[in-house]
MIMI-351988 format. One record per atom (N, C-alpha, C): residue number from 1; residue in three letters; x, y negated, z; atom name. Coordinates in steps of 0.1 Angstrom, whole numbers, plus 5000, padded with zeros to 4 digits. Example, Ala and Ser with C-alpha at 12.3 -4.5 7.8 and 13.67 -1.06 7.14 Angstrom:
% MIMI-351988
> n_res_xx_yy_zz_atom
> 1_ALA_5132_5057_5078_N
> 1_ALA_5123_5045_5078_CA
> 1_ALA_5132_5033_5078_C
> 2_SER_5128_5022_5071_N
> 2_SER_5137_5011_5071_CA
> 2_SER_5129_5000_5079_C
END
This chain:
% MIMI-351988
> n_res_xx_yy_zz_atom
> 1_UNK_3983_0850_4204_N
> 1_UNK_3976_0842_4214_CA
> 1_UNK_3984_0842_4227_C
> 2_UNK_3986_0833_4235_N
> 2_UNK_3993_0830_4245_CA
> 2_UNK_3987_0834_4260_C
> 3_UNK_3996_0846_4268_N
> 3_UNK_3988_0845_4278_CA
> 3_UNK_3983_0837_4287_C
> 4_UNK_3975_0842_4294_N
> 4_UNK_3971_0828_4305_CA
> 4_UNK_3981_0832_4316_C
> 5_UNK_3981_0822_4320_N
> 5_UNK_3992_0823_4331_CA
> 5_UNK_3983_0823_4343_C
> 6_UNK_3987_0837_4354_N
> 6_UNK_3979_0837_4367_CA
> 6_UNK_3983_0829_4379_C
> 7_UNK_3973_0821_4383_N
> 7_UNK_3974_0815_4394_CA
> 7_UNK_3975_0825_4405_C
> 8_UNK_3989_0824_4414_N
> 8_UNK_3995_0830_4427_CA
> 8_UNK_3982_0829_4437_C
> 9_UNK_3975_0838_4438_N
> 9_UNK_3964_0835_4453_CA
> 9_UNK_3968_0834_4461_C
> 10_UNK_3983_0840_4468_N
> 10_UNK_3984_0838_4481_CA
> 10_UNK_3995_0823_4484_C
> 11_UNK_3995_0818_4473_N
> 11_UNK_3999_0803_4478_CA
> 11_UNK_3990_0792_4479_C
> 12_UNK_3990_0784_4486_N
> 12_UNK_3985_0774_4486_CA
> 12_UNK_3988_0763_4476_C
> 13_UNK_3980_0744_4475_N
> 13_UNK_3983_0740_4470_CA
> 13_UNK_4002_0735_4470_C
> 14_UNK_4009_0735_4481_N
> 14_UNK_4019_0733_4487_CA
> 14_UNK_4029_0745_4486_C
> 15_UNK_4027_0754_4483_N
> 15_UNK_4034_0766_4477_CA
> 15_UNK_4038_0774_4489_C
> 16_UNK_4026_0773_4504_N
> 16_UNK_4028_0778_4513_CA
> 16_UNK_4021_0791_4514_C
> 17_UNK_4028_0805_4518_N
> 17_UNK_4023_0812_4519_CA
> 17_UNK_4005_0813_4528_C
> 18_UNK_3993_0821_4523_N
> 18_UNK_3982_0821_4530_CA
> 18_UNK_3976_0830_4524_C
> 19_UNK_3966_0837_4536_N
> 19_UNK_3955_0843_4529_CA
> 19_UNK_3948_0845_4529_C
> 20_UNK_3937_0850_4512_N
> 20_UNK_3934_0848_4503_CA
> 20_UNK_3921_0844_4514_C
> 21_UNK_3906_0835_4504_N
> 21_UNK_3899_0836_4517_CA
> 21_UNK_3884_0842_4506_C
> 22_UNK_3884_0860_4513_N
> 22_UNK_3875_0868_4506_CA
> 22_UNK_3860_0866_4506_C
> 23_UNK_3856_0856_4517_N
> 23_UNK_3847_0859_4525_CA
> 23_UNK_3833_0858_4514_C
> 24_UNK_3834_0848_4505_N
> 24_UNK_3826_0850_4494_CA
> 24_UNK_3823_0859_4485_C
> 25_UNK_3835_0868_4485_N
> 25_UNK_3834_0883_4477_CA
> 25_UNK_3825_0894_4480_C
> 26_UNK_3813_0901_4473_N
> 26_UNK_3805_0908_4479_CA
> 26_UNK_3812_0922_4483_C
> 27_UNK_3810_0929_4499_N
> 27_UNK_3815_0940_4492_CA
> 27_UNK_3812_0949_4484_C
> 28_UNK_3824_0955_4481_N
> 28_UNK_3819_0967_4476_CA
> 28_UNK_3827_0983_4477_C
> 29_UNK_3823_0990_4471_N
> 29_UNK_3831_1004_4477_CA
> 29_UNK_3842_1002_4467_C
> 30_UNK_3855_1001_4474_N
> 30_UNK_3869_1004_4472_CA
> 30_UNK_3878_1019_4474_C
> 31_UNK_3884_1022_4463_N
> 31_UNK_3896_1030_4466_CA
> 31_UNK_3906_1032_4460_C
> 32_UNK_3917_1035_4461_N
> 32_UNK_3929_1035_4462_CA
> 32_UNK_3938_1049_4461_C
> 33_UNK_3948_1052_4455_N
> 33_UNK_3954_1062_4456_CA
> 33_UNK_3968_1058_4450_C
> 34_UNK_3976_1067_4459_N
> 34_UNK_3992_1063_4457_CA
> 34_UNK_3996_1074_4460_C
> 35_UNK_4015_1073_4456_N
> 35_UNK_4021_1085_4459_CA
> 35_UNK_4032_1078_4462_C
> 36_UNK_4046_1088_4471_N
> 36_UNK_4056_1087_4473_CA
> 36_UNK_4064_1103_4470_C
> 37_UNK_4077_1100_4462_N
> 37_UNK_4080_1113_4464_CA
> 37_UNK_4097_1111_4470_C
> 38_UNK_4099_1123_4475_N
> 38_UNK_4114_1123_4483_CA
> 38_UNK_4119_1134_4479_C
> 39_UNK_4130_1131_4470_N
> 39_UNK_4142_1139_4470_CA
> 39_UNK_4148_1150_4481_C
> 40_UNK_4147_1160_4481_N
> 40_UNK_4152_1170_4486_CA
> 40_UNK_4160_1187_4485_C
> 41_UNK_4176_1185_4487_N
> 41_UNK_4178_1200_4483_CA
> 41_UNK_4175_1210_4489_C
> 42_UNK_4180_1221_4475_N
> 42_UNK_4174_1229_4481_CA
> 42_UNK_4171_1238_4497_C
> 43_UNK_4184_1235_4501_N
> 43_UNK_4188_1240_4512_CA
> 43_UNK_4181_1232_4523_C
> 44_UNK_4178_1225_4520_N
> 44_UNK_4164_1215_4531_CA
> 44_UNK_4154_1216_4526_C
> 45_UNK_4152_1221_4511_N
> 45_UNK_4141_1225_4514_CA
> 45_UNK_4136_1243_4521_C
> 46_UNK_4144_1247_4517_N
> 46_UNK_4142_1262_4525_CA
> 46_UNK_4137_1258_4539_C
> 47_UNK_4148_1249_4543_N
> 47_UNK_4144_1250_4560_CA
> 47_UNK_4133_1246_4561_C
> 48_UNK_4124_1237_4549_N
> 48_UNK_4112_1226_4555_CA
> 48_UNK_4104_1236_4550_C
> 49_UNK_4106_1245_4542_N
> 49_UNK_4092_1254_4539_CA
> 49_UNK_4096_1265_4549_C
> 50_UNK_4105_1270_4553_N
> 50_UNK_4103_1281_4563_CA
> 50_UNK_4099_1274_4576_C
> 51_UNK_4096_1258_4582_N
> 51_UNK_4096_1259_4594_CA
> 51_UNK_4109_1259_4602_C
> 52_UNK_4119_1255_4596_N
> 52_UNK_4135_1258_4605_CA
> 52_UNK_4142_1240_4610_C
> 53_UNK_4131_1232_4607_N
> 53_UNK_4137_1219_4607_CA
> 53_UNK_4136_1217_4620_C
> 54_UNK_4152_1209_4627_N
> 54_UNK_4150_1206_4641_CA
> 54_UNK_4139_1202_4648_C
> 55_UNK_4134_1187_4638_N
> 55_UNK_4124_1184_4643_CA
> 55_UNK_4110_1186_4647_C
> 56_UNK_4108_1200_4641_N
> 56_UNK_4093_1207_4639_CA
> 56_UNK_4089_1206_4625_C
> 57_UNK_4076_1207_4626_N
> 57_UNK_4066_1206_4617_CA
> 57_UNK_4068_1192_4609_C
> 58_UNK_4074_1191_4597_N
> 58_UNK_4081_1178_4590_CA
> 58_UNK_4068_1173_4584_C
> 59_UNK_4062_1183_4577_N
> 59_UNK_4047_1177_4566_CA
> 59_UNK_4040_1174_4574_C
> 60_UNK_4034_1181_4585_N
> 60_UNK_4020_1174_4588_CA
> 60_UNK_4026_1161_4598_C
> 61_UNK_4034_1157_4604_N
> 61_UNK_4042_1146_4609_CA
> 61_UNK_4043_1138_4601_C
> 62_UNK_4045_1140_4588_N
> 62_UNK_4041_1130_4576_CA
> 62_UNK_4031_1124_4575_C
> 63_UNK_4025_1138_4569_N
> 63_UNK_4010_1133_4571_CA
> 63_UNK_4001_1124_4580_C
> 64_UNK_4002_1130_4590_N
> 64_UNK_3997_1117_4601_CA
> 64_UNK_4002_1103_4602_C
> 65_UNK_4014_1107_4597_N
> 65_UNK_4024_1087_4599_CA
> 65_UNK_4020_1083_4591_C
> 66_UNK_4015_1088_4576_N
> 66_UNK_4011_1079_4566_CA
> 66_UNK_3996_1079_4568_C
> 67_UNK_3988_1085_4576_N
> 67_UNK_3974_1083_4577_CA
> 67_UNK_3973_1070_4585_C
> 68_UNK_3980_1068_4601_N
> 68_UNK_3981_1064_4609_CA
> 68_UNK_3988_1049_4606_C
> 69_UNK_3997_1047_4596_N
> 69_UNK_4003_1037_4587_CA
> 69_UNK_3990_1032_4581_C
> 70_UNK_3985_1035_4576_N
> 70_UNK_3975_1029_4564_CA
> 70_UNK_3965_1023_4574_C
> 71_UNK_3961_1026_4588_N
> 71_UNK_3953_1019_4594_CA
> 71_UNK_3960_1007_4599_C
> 72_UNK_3972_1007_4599_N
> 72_UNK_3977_1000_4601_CA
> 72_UNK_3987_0984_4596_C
> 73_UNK_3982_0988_4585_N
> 73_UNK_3990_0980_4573_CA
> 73_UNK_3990_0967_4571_C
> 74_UNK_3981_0959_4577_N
> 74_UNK_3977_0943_4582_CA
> 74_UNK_3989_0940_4589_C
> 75_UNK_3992_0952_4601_N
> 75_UNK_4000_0946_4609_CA
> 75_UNK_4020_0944_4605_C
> 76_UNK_4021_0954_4589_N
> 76_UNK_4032_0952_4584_CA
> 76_UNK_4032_0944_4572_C
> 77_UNK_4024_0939_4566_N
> 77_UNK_4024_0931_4552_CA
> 77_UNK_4012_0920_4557_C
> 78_UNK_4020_0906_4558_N
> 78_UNK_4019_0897_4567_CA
> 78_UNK_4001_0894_4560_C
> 79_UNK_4003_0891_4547_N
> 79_UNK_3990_0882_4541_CA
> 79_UNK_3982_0897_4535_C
> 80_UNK_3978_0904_4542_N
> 80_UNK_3972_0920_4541_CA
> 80_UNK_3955_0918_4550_C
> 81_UNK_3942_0918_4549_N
> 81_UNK_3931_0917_4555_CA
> 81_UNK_3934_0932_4562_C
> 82_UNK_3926_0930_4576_N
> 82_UNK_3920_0937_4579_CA
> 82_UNK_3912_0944_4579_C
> 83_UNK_3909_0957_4571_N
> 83_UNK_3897_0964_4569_CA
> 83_UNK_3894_0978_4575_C
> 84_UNK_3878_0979_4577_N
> 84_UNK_3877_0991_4584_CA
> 84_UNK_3877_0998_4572_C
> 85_UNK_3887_1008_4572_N
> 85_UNK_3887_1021_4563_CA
> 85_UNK_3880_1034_4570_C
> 86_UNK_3873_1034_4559_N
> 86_UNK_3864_1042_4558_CA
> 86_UNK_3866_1062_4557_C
> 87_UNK_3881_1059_4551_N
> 87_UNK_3882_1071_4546_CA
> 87_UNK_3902_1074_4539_C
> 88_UNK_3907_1079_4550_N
> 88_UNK_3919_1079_4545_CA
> 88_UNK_3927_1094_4544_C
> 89_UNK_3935_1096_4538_N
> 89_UNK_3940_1112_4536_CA
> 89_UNK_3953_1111_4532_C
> 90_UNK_3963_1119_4536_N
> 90_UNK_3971_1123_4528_CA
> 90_UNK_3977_1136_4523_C
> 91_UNK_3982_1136_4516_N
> 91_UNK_3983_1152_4509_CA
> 91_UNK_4000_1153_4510_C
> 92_UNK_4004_1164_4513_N
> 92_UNK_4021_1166_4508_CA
> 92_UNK_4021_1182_4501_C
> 93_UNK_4027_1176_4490_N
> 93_UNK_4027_1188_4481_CA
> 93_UNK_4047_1189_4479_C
> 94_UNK_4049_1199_4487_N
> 94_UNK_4063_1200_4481_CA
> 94_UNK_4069_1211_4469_C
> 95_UNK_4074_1201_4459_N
> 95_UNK_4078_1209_4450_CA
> 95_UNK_4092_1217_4452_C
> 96_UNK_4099_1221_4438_N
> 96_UNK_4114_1225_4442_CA
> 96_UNK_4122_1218_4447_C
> 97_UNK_4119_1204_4441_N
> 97_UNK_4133_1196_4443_CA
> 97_UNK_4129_1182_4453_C
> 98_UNK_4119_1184_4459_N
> 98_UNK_4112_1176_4470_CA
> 98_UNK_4100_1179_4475_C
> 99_UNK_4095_1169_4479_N
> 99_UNK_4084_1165_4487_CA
> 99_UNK_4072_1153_4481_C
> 100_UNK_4059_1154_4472_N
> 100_UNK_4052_1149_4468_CA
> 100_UNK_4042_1138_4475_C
> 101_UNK_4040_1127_4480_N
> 101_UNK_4031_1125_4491_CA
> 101_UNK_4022_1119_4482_C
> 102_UNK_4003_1121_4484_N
> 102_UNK_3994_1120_4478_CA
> 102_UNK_3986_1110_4489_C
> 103_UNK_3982_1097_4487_N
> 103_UNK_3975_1087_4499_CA
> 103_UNK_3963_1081_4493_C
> 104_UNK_3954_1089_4499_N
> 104_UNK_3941_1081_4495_CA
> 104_UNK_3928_1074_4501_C
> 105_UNK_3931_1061_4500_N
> 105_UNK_3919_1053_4511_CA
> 105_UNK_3909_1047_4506_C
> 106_UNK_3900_1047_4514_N
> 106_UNK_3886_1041_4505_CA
> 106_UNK_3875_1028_4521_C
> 107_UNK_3871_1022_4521_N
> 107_UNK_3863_1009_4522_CA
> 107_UNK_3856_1008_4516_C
> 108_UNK_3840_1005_4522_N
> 108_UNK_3835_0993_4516_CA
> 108_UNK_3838_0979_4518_C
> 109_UNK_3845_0970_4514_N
> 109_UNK_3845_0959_4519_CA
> 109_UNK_3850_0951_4508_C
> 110_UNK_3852_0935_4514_N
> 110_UNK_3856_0924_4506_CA
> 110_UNK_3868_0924_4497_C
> 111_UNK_3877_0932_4499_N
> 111_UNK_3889_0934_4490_CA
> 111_UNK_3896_0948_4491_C
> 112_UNK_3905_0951_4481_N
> 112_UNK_3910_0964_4481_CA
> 112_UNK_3916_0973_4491_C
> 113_UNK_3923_0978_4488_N
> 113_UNK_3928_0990_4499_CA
> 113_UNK_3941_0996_4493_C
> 114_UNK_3943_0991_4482_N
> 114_UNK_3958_0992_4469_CA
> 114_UNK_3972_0990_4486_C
> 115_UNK_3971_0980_4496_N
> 115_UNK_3983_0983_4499_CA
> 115_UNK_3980_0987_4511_C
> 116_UNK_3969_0993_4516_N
> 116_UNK_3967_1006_4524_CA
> 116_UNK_3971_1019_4521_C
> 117_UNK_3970_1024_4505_N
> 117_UNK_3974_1033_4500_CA
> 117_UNK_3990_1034_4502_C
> 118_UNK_3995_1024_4492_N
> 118_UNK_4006_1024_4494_CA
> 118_UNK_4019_1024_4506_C
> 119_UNK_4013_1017_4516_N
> 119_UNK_4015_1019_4528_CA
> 119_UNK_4014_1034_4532_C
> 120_UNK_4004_1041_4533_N
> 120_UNK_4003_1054_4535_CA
> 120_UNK_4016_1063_4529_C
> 121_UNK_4017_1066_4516_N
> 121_UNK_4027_1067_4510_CA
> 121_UNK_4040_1063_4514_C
> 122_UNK_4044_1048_4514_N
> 122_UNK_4057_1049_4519_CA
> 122_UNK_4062_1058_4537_C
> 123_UNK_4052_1053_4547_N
> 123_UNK_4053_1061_4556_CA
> 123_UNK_4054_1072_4554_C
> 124_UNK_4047_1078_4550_N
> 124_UNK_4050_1095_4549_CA
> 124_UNK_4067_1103_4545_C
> 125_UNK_4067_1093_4535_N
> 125_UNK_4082_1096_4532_CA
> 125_UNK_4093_1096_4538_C
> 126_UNK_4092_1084_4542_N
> 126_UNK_4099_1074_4554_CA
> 126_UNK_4099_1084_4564_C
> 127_UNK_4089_1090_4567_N
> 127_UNK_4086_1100_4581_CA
> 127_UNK_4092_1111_4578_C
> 128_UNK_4090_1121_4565_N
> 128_UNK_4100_1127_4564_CA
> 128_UNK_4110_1127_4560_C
> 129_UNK_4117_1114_4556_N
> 129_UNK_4132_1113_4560_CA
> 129_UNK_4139_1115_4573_C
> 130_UNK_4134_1110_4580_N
> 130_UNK_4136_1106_4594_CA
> 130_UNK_4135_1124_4602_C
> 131_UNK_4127_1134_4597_N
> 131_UNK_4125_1148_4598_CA
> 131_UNK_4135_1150_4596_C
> 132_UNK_4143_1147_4583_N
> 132_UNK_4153_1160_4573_CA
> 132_UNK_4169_1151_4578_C
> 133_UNK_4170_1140_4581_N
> 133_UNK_4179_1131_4583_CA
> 133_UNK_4188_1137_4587_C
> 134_UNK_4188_1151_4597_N
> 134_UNK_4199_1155_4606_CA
> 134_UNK_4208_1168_4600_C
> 135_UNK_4198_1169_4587_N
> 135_UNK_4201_1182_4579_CA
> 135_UNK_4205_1179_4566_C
> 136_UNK_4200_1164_4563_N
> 136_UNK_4201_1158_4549_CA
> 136_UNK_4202_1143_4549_C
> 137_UNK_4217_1138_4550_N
> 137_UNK_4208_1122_4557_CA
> 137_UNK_4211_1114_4537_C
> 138_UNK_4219_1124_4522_N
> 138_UNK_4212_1120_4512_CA
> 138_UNK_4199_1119_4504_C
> 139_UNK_4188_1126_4519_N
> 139_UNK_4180_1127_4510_CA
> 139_UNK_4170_1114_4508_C
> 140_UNK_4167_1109_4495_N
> 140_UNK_4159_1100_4484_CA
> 140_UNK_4150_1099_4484_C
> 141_UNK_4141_1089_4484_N
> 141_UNK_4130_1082_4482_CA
> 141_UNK_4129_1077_4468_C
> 142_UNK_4124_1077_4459_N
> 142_UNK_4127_1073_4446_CA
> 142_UNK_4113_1070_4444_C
> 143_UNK_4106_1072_4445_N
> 143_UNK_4090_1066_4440_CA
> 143_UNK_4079_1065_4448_C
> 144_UNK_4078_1050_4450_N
> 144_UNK_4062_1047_4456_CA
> 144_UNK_4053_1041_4443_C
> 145_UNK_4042_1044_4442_N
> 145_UNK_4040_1036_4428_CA
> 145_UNK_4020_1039_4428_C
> 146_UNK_4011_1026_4426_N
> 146_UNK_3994_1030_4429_CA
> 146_UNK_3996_1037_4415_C
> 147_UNK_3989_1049_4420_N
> 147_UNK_3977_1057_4411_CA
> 147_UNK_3970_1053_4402_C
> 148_UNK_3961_1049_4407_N
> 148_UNK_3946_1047_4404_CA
> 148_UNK_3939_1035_4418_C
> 149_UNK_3933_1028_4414_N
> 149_UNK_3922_1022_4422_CA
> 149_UNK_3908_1018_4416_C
> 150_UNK_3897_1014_4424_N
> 150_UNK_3884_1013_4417_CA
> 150_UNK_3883_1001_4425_C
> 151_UNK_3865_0994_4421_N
> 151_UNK_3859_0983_4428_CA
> 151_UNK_3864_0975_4433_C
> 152_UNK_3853_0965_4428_N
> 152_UNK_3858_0949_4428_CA
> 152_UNK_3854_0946_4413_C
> 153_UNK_3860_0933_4419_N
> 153_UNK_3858_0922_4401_CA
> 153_UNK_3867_0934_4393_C
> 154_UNK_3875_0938_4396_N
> 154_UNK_3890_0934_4385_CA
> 154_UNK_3887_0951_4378_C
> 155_UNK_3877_0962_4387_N
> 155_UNK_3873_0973_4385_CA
> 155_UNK_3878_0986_4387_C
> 156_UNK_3886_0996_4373_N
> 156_UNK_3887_1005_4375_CA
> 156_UNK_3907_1006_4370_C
> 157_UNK_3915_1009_4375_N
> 157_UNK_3930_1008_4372_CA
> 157_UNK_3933_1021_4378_C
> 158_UNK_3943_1025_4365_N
> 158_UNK_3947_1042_4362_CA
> 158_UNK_3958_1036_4360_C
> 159_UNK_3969_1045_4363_N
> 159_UNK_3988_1042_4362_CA
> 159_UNK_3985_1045_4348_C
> 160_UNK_3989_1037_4338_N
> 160_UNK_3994_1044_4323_CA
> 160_UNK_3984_1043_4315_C
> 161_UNK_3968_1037_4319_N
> 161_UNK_3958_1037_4313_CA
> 161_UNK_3957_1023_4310_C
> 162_UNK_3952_1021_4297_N
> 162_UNK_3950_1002_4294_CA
> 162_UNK_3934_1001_4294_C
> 163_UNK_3932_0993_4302_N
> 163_UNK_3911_0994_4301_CA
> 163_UNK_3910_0981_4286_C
END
């Protein structure tokens, strides 16, 4: 059977960028979860778990940039709604060979929160690059990538899961 082919929402009939218009969509409770991870040796990471990094406190500076990002994310990804989020977090979990960032936001409203998430996520990383930069300027960003999200039409999406 042949797939269907998806109509681009954010084009118009003219193939001009616009966006989408939700207003008929009921809401409903949305959330979202993503991650970013960053490459780090070891010797940066010593300094970032002992506290020795020039810049201070590297994780919770993350943390906030990617909390603080995600409210913000309309204003970097042009065709993005503004929504009041409800509920935003991030986690940094660092392992041996990096830094894990965990971003998760939730809304009720007319559409998702998938590039709130991700937004969160990338900042965070981004923010601790910009931490380790003066001690590590190879250190890598290698994965932003959604989780998981819920609600709405389209429902329930798990990285790796087929509904």
């Amino acid at each position: 059977m042949p797939e269907k082919k998806a109509k681009l929402t954010h084009l118009d009939d003219e193939g001009r960028a616009r966006m989408v218009d939700v207003s008929e969509k009921a809401p409903t409770s949305r959330r979202a979860t993503a991650e970013s991870f960053i490459r780090l040796s070891r010797p940066t990471m010593k300094l970032l778990l002992d506290g020795k990094l020039p810049k201070g406190n590297a994780l919770e500076t993350a943390r906030l940039a990617g909390i603080m990002a995600a409210k913000r994310t309309p204003e970097l990804i042009p065709l993005c709604h503004p929504l009041l989020l409800s509920h935003v977090d991030v986690e940094a979990a660092p392992l041996k060979d990096g830094v894990r960032f965990l971003a998760s936001v939730a809304c009720s409203g007319n559409t998702g929160v998938e590039m709130e998430a991700l937004t969160a996520a990338s900042v965070a990383a981004l923010t601790l690059y910009d931490m380790v930069k003066a001690v590590e300027k190879g250190a890598t960003i290698e994965t932003v990538r959604l989780l998981e999200k819920s609600g709405g039409k389209s429902g329930l999406y798990k990285l790796g899961v087929r509904s």
